[in-house]
MARMAR-795514 format. One line per field, with one value per atom (N, C-alpha, C, O): residue in one letter; atom name; x negated, y, z. Coordinates in Angstrom, 3 decimals, always signed. Layout:
BEGIN
resn c(a, ...)
name c(CA, ...)
xx c(X, ...)
yy c(Y, ...)
zz c(Z, ...)
END
This chain:
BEGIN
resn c(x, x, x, x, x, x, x, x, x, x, x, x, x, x, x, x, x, x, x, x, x, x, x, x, x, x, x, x, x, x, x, x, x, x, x, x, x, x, x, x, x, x, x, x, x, x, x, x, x, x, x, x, x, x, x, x, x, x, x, x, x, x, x, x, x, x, x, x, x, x, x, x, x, x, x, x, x, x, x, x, x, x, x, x, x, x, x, x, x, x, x, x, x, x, x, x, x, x, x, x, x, x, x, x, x, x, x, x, x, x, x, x, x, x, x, x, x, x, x, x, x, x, x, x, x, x, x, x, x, x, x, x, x, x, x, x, x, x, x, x, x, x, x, x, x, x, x, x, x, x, x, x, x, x, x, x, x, x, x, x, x, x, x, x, x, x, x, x, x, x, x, x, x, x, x, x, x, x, x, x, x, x, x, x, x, x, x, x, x, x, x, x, x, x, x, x, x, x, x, x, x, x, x, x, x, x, x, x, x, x, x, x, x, x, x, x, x, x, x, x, x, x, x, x, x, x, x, x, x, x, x, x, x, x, x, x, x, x, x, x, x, x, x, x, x, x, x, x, x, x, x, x, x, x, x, x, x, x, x, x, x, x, x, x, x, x, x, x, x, x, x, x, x, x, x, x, x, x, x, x, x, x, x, x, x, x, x, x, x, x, x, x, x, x, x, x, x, x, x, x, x, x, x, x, x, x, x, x, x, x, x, x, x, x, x, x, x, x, x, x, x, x, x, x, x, x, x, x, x, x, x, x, x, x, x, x, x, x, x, x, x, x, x, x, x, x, x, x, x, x, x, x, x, x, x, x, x, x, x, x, x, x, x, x, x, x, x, x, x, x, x, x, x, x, x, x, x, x, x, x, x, x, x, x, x, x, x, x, x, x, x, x, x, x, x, x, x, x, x, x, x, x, x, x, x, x, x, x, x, x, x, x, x, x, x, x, x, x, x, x, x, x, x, x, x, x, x, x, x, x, x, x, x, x, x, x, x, x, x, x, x, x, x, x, x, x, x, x, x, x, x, x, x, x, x, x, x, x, x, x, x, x, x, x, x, x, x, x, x, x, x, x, x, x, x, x, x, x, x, x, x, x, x, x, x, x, x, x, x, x, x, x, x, x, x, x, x, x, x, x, x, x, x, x, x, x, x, x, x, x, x, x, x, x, x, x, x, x, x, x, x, x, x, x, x, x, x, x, x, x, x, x, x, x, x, x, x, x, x, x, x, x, x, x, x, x, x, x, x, x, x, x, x, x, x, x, x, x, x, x, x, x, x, x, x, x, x, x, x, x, x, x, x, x, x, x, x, x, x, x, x, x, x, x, x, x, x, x, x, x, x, x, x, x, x, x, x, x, x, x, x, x, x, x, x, x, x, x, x, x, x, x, x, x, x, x, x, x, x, x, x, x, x, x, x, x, x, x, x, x, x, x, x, x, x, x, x, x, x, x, x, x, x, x, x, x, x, x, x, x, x, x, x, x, x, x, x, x, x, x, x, x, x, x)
name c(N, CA, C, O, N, CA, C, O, N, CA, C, O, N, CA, C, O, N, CA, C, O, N, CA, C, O, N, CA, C, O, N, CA, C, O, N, CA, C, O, N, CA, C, O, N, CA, C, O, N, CA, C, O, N, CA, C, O, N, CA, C, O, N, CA, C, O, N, CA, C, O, N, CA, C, O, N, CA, C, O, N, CA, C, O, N, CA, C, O, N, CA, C, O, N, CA, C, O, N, CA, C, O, N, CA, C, O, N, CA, C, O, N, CA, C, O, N, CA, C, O, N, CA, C, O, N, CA, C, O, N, CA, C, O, N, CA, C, O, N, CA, C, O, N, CA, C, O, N, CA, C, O, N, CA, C, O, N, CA, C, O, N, CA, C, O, N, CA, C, O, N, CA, C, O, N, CA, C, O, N, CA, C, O, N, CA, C, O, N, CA, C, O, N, CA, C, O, N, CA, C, O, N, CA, C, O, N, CA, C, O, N, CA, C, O, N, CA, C, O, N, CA, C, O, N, CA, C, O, N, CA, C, O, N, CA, C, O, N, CA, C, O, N, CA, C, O, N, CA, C, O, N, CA, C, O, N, CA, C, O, N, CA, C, O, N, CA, C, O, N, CA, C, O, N, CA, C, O, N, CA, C, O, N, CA, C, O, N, CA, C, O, N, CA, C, O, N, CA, C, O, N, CA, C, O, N, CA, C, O, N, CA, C, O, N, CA, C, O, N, CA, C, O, N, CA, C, O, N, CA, C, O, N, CA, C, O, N, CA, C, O, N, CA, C, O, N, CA, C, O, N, CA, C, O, N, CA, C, O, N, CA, C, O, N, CA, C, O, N, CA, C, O, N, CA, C, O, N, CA, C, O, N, CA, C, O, N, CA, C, O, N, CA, C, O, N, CA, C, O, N, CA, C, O, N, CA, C, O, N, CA, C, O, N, CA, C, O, N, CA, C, O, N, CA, C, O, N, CA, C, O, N, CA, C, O, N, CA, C, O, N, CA, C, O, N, CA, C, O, N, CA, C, O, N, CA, C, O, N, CA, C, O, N, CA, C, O, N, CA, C, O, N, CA, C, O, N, CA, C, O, N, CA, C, O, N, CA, C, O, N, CA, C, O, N, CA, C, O, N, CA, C, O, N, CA, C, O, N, CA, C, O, N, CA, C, O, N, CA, C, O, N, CA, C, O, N, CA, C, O, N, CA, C, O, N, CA, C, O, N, CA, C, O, N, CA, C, O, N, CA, C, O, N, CA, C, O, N, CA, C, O, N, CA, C, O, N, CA, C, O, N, CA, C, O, N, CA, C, O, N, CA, C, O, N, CA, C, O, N, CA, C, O, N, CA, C, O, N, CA, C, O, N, CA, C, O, N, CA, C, O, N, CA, C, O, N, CA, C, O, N, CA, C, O, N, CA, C, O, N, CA, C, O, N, CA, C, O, N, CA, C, O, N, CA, C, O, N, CA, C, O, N, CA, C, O, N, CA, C, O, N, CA, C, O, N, CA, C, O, N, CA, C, O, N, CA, C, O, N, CA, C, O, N, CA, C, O, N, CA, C, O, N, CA, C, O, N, CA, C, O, N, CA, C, O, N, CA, C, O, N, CA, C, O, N, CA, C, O, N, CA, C, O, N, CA, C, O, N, CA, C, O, N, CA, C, O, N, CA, C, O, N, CA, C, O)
xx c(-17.158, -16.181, -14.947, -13.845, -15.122, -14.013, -13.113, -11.962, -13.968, -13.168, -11.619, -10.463, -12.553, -11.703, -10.388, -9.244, -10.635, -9.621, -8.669, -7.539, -9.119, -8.491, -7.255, -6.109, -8.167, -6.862, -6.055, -5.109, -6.675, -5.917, -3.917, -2.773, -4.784, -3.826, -2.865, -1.780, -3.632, -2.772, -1.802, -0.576, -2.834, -1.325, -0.735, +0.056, -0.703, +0.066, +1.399, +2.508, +1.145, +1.955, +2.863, +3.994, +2.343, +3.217, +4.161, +5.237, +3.721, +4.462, +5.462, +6.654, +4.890, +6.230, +7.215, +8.399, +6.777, +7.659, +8.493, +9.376, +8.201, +9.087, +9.900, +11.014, +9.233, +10.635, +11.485, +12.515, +11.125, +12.619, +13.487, +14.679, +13.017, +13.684, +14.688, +15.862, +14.213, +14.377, +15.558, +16.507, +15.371, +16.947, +17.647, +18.751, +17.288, +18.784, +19.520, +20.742, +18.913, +19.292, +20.170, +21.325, +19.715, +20.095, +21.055, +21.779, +21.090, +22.338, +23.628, +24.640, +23.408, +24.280, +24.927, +26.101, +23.940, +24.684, +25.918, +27.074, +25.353, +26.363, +27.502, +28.338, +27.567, +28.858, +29.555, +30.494, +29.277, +29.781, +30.375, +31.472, +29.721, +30.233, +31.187, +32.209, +30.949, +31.987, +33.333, +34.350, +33.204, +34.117, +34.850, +35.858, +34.494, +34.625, +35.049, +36.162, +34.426, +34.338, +35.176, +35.620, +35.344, +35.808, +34.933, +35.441, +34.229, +33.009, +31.342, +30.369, +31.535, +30.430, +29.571, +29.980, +28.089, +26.689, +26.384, +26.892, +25.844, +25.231, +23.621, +23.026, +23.309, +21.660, +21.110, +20.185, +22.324, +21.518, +21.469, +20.989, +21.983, +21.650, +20.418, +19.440, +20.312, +18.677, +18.023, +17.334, +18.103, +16.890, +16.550, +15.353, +17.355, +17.182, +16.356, +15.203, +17.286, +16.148, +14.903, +14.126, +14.665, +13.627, +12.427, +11.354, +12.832, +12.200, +11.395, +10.276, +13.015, +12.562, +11.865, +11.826, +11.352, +10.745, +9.241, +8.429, +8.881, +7.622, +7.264, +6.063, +8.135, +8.321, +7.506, +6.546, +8.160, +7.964, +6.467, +5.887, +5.939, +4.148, +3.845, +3.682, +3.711, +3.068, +2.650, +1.669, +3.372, +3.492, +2.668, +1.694, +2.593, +2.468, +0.702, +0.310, -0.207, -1.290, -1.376, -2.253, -0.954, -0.931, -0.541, -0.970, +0.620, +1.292, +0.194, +0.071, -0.450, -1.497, -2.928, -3.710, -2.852, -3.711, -3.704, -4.652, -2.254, -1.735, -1.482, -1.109, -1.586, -1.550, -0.280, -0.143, +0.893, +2.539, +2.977, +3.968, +2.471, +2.374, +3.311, +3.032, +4.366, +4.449, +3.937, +3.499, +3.892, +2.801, +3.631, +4.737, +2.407, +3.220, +2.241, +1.237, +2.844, +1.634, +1.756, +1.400, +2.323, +2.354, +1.217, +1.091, +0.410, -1.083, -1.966, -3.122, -1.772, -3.149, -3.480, -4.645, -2.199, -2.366, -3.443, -3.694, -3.885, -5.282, -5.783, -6.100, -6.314, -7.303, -8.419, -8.060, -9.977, -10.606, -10.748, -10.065, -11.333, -11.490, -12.531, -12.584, -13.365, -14.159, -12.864, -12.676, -12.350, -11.673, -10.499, -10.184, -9.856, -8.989, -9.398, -8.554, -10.614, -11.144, -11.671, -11.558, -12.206, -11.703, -10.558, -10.591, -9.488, -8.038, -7.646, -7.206, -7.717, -7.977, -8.384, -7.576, -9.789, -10.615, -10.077, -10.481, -9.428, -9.199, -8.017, -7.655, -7.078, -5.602, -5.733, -4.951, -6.470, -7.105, -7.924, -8.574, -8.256, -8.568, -7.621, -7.535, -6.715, -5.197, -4.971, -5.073, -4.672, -3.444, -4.630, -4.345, -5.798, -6.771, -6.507, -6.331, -6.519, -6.398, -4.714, -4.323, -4.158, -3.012, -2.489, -1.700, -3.148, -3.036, -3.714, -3.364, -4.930, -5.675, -4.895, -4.940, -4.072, -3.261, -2.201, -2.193, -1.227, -0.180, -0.410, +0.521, -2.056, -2.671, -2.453, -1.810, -3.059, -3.746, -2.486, -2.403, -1.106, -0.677, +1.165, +2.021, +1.103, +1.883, +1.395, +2.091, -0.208, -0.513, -0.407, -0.154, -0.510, +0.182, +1.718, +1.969, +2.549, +3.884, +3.674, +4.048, +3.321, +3.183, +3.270, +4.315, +1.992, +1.260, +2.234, +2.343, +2.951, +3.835, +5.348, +6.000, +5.738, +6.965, +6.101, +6.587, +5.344, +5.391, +4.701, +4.601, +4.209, +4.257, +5.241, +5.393, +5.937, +7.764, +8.452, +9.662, +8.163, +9.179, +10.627, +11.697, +10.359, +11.528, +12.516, +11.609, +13.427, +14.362, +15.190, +15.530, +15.768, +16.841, +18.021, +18.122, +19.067, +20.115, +21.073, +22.231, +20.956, +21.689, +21.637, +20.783, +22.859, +23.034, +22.052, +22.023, +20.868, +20.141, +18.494, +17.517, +18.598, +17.936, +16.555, +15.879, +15.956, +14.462, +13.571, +13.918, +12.330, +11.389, +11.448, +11.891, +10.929, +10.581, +9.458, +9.259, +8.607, +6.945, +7.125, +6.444, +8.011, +7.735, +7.946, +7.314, +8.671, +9.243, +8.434, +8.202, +7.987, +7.494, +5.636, +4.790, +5.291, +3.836, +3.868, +2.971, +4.491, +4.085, +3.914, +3.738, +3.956, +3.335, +1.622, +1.088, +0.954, +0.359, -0.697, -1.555, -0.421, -0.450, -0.531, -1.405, +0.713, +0.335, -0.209, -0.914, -0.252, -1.224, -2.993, -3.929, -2.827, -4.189, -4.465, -5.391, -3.849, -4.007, -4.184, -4.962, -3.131, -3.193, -4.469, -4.768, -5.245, -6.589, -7.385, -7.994, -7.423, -9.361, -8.544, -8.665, -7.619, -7.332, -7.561, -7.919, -7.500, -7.419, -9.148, -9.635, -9.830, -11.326, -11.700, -12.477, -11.468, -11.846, -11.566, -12.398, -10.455, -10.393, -10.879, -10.944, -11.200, -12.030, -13.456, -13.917, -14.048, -15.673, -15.597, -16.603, -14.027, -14.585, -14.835, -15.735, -13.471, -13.715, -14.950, -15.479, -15.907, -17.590, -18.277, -19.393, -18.401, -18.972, -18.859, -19.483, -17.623, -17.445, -16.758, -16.685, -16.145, -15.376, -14.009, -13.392, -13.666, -12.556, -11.437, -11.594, -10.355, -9.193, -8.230, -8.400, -6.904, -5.580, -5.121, -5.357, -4.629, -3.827, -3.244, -3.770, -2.069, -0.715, -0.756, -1.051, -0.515, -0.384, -1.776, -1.754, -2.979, -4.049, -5.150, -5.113, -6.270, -7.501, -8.321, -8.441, -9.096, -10.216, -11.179, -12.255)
yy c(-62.703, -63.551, -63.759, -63.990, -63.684, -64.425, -63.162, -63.298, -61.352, -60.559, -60.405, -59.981, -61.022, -60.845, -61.758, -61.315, -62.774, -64.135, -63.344, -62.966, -63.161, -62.548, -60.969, -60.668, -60.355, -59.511, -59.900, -59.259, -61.331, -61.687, -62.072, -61.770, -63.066, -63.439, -62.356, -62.607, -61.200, -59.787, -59.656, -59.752, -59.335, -58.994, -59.687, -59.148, -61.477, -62.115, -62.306, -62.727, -61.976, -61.834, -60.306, -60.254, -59.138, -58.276, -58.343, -57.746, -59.164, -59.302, -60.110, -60.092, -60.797, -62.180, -61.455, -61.701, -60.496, -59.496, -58.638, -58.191, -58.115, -57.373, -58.704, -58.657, -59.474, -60.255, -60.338, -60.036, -61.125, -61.523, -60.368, -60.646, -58.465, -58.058, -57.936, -57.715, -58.107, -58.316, -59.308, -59.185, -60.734, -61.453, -60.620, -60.307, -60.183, -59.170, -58.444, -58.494, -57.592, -56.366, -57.111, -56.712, -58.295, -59.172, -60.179, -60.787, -60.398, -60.875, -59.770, -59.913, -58.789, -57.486, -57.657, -57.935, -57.439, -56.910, -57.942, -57.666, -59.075, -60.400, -60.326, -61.229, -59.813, -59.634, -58.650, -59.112, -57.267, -56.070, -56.297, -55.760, -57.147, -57.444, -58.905, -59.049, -59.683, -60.715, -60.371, -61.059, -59.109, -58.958, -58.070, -58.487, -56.829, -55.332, -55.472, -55.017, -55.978, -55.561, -57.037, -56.945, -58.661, -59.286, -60.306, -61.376, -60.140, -60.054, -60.722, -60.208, -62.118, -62.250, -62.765, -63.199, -62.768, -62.734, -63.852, -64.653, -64.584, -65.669, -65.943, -67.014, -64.951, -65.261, -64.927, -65.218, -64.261, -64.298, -65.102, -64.759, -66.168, -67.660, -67.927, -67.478, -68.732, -69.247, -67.832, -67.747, -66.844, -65.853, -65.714, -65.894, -65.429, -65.320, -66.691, -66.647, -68.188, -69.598, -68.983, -68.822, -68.627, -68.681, -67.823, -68.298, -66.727, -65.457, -66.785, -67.094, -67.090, -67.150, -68.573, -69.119, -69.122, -70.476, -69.861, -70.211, -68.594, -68.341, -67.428, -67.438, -66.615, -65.810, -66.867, -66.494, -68.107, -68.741, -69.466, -70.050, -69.519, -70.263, -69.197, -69.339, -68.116, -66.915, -66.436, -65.696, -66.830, -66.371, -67.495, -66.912, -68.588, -69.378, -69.185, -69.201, -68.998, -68.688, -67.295, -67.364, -66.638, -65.307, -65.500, -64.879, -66.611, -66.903, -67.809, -67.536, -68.608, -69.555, -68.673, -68.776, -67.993, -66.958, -66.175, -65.925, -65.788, -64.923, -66.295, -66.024, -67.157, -68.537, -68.386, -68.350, -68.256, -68.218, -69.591, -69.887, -70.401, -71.700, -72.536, -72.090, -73.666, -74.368, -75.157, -76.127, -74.788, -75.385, -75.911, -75.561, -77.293, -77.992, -78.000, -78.705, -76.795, -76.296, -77.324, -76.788, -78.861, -79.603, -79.938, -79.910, -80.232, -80.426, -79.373, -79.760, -78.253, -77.295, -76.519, -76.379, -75.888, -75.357, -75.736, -75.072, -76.871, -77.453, -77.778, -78.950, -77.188, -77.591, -76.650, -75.491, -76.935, -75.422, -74.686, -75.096, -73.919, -73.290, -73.712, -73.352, -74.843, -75.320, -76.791, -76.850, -77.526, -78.292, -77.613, -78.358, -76.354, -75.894, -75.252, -75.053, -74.894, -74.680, -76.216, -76.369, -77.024, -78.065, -78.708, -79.617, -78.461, -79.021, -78.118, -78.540, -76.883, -75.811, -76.299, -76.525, -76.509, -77.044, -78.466, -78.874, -78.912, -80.122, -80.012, -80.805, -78.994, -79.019, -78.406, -78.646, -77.562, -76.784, -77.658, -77.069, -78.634, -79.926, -80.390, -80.606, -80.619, -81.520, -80.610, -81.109, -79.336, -78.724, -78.730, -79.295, -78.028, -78.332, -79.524, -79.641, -80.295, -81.648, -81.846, -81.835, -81.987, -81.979, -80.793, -80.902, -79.696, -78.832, -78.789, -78.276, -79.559, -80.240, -81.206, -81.493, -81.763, -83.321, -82.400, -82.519, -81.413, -81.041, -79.778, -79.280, -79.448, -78.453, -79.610, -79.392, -81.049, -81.683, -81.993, -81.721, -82.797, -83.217, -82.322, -82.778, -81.215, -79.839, -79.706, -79.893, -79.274, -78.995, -80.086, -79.754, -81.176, -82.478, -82.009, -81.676, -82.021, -81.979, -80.468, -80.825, -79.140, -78.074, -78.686, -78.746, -79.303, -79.785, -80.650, -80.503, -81.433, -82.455, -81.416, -81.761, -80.637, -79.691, -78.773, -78.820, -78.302, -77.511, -78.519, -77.810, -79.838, -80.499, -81.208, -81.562, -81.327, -81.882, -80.763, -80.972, -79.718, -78.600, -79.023, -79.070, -79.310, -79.409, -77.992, -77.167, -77.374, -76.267, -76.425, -77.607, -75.683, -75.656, -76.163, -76.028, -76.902, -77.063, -75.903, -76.284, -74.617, -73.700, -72.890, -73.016, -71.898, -71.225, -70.694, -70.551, -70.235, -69.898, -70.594, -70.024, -71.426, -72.597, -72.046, -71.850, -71.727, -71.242, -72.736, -73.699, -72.405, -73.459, -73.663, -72.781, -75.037, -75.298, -75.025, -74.789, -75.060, -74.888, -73.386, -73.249, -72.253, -71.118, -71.229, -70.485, -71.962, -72.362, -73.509, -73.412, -74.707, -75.564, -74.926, -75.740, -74.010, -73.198, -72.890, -73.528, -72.128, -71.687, -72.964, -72.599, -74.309, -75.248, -75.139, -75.151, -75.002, -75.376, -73.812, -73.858, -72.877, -71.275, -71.227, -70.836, -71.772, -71.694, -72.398, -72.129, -73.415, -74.343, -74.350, -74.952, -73.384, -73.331, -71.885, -71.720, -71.287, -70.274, -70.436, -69.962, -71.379, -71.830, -73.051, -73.502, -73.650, -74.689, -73.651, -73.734, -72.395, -71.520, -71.096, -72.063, -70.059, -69.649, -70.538, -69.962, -71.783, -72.660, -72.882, -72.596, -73.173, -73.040, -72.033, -72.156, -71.137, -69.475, -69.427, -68.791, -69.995, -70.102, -70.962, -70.939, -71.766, -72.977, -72.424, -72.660, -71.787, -70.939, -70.350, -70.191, -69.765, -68.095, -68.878, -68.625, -70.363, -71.082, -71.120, -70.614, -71.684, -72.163, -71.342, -71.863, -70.024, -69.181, -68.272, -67.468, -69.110, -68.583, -67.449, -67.128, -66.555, -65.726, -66.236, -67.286, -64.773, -65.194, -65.186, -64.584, -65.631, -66.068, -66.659, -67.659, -65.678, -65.983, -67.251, -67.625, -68.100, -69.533, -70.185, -70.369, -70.432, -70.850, -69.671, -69.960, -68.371, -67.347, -67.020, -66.416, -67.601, -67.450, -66.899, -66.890, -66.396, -66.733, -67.688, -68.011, -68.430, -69.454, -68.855, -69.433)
zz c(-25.520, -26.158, -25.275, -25.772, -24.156, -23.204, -22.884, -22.470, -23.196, -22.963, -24.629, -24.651, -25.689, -26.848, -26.616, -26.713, -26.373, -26.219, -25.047, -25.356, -23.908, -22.814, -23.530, -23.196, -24.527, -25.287, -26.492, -26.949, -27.073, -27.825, -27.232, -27.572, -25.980, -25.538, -24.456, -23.931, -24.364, -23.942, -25.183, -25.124, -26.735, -27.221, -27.756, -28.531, -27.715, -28.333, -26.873, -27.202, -25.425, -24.653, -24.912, -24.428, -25.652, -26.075, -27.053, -27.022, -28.046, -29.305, -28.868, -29.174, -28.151, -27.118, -26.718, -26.949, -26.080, -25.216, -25.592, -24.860, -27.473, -28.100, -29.055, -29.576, -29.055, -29.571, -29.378, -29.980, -27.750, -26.831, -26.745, -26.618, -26.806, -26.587, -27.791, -27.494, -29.674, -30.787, -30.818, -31.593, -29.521, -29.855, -29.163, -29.607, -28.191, -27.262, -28.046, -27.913, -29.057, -30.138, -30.934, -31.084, -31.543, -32.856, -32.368, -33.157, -30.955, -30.195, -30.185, -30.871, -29.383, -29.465, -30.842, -31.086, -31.672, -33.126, -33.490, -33.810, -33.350, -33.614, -32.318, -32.357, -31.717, -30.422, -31.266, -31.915, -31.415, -31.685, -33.315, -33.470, -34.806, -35.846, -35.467, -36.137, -34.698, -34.499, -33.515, -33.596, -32.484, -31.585, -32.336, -32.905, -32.446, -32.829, -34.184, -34.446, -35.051, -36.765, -37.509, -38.654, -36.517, -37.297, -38.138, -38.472, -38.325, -39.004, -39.285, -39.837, -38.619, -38.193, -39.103, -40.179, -38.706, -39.306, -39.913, -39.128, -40.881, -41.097, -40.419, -40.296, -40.150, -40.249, -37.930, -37.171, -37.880, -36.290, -35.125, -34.045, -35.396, -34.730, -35.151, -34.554, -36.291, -36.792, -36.590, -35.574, -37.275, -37.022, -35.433, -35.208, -34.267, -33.031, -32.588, -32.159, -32.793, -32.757, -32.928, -31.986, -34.090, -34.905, -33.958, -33.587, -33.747, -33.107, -31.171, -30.763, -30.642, -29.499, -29.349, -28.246, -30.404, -30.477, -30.418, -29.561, -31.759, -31.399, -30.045, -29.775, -29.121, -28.752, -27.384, -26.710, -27.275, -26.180, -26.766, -25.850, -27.737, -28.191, -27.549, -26.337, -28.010, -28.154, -26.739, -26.659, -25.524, -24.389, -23.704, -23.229, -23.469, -22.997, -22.487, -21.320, -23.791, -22.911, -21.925, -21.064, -21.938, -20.714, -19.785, -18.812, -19.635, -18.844, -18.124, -16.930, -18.494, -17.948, -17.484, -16.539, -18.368, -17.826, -16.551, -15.806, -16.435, -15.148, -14.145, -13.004, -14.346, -13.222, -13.081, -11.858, -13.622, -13.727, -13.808, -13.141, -14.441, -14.513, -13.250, -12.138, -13.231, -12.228, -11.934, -12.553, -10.623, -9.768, -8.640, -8.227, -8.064, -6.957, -5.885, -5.782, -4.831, -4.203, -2.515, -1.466, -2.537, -1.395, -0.879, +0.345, -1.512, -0.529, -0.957, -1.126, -1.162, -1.790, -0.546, -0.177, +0.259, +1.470, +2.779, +3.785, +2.408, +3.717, +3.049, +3.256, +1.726, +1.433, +1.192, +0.984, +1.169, +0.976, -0.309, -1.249, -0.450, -1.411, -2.938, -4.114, -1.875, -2.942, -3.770, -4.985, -3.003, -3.381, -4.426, -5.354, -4.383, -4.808, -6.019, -6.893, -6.185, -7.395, -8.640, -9.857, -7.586, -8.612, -8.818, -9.648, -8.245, -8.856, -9.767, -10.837, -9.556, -10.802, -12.038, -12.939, -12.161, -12.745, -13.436, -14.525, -12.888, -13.523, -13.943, -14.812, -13.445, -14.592, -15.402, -16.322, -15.575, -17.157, -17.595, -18.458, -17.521, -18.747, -19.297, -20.506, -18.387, -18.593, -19.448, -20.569, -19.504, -20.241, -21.807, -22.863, -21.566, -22.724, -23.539, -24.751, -22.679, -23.377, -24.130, -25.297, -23.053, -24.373, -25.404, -26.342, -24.949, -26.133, -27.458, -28.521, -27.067, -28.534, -29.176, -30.372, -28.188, -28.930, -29.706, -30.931, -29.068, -29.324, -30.715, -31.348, -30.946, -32.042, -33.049, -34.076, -32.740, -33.739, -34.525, -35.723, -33.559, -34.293, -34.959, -35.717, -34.350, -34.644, -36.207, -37.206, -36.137, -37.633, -38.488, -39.646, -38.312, -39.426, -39.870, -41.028, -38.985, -38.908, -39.824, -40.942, -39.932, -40.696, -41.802, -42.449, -42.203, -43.521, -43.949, -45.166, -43.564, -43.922, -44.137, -45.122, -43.615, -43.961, -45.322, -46.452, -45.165, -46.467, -47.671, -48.673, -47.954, -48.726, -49.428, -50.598, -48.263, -48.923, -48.856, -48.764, -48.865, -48.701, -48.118, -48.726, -46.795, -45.844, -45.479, -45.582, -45.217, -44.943, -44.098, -44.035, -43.291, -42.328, -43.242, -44.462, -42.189, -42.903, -42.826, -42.993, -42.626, -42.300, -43.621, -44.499, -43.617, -45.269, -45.861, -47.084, -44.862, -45.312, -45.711, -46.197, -45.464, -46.046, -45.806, -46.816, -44.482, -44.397, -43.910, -43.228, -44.593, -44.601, -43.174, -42.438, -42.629, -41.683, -41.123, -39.931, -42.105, -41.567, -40.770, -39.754, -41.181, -40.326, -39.089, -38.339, -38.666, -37.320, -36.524, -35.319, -37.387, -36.561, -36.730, -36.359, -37.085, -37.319, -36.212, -35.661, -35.335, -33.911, -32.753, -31.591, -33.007, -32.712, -32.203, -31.094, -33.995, -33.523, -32.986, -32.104, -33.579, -32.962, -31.483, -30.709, -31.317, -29.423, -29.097, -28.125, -29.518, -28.753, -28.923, -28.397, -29.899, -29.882, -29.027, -28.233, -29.243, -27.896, -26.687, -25.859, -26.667, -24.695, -24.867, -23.762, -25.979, -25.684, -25.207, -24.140, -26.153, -26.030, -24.883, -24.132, -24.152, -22.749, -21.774, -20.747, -21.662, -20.723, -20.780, -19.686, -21.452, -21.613, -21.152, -20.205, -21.431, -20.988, -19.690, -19.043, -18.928, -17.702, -16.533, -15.304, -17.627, -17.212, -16.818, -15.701, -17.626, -17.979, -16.905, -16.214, -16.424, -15.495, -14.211, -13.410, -14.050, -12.344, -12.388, -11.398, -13.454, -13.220, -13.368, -13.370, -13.543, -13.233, -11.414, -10.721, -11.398, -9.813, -9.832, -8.646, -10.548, -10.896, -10.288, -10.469, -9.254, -9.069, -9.802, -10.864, -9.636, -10.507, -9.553, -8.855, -9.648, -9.431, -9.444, -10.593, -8.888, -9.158, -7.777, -6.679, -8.236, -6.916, -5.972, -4.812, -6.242, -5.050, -4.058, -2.986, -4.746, -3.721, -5.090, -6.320, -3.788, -5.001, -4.869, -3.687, -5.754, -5.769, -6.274, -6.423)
END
């Protein structure tokens, strides 16, 4: 199980990765029709928003995964290895924990945009729920990753975190 989650969150860090490159393209285009042609776009502001809002859910557990995370490494340096695995251990509750808060109450806020059918105020008038959905998407990604990483510290498995291993 922990190897599936571990490639989920591989390729939801790829799809992250062709997005962002997706606003660069869809940025360009809007330089080259607004500079060059006169001309500019209605839709590649919100669509680019749109892209790099999920672009950044989507990433977030790999990123926690790869221990990329900021970190405030002032007292970790003297400390041992058993201690450093439970501070480990205990900020992957923290983030668990508020990523259950931030799943629970993301998916209200969904359910509540597509019941009132809420929309951007922009010309193109796209629902909200598509945008505020990667709420609760990432956050439920980064709960089971942070568990999963949680599982591997207590199994004693090593694992990457603040530039060292524990």
């Amino acid at each position: 199980m922990v190897r599936i989650i571990d490639k989920i969150t591989e390729m939801a860090a790829h799809i992250s990765a062709w997005m962002l490159f997706l606003i660069g393209v869809m940025v360009t285009y809007e330089v080259v029709m607004r500079k060059v042609f006169n001309s500019p776009t209605i839709w590649v502001d919100e669509v680019a928003r749109f892209v790099q809002v999920w672009a950044v859910y989507l990433a977030s557990a790999h990123i926690l995964k790869m221990r990329y995370l900021i970190t405030v490494e002032l007292f970790t340096g003297s400390l041992s290895r058993k201690k450093l695995r439970f501070l480990d251990q205990f900020a992957l509750i923290v983030v668990a924990s508020f990523s259950l808060v931030a799943l629970y109450y993301g998916a209200g806020v969904v359910l509540e945009s597509i019941e009132m059918g809420r929309k951007t105020s922009t010309m193109l008038g796209v629902p909200k729920w598509l945008t505020e959905s990667a709420i609760p998407v990432g956050f439920g990604l980064l709960f089971v990753q942070a568990m999963v990483e949680f599982f591997k510290l207590v199994r004693g498995e090593n694992v990457a975190a603040a530039g060292h291993q524990i």
